[in-house]
N, C-alpha and C positions, 0 to 999 in steps of 0.2 A: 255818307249823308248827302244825297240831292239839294241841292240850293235852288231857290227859284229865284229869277231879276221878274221883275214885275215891271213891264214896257209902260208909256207915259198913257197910254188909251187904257190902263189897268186902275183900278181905285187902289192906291196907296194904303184906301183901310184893311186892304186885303193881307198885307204883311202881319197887322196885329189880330186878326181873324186866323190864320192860317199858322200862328208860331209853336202852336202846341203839336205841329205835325211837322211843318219846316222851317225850325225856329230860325234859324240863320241866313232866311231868307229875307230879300231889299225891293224898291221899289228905286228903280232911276232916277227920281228926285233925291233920295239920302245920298246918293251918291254924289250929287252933283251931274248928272247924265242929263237932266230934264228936258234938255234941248238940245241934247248931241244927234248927230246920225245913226240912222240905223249899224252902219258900218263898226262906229265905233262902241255902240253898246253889242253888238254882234262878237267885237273882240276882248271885248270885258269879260261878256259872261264866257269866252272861249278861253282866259289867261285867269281865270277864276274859277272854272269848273261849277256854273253856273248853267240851270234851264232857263230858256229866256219863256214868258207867260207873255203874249200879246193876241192883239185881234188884228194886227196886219198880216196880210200876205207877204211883205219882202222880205221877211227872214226865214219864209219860208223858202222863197227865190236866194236867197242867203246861202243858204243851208248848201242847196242846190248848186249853186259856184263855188261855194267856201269849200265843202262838205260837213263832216260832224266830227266831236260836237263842236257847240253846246247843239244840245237836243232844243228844237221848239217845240210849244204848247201853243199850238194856235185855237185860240177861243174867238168864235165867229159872233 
């Protein structure tokens, strides 16, 4: 099962919209992330087996230096 993290620029309603398909999926505020670094929600959803959903570019640049995963979903 795919997990999604749902980045702080993601509507958090998007988890209870979204659970009939990835129920176990979070948004970085439940976690307590809401104002961590990219860096370090980058290695959450890496030590968690987590897709990270954002609309930023740096995890995508992330990705890029780290390598994969966690997979991103960049929504523009």
């Amino acid at each position: 099962m795919k997990l999604l993290l749902f980045d702080q620029n993601i509507s958090p309603r998007l988890t209870d919209r979204l659970a009939d398909v990835y129920p176990s999926s979070v948004h970085v505020f439940m976690l307590g992330l809401g104002s961590a670094m990219d860096i370090e929600i980058w290695q959450y959803a890496h030590d968690h087996d987590f897709m990270i959903v954002t609309k930023e570019a740096d995890f995508s640049e992330l990705g890029v230096v780290k390598g994969f995963p966690p997979k991103i979903i960049w929504h523009s």
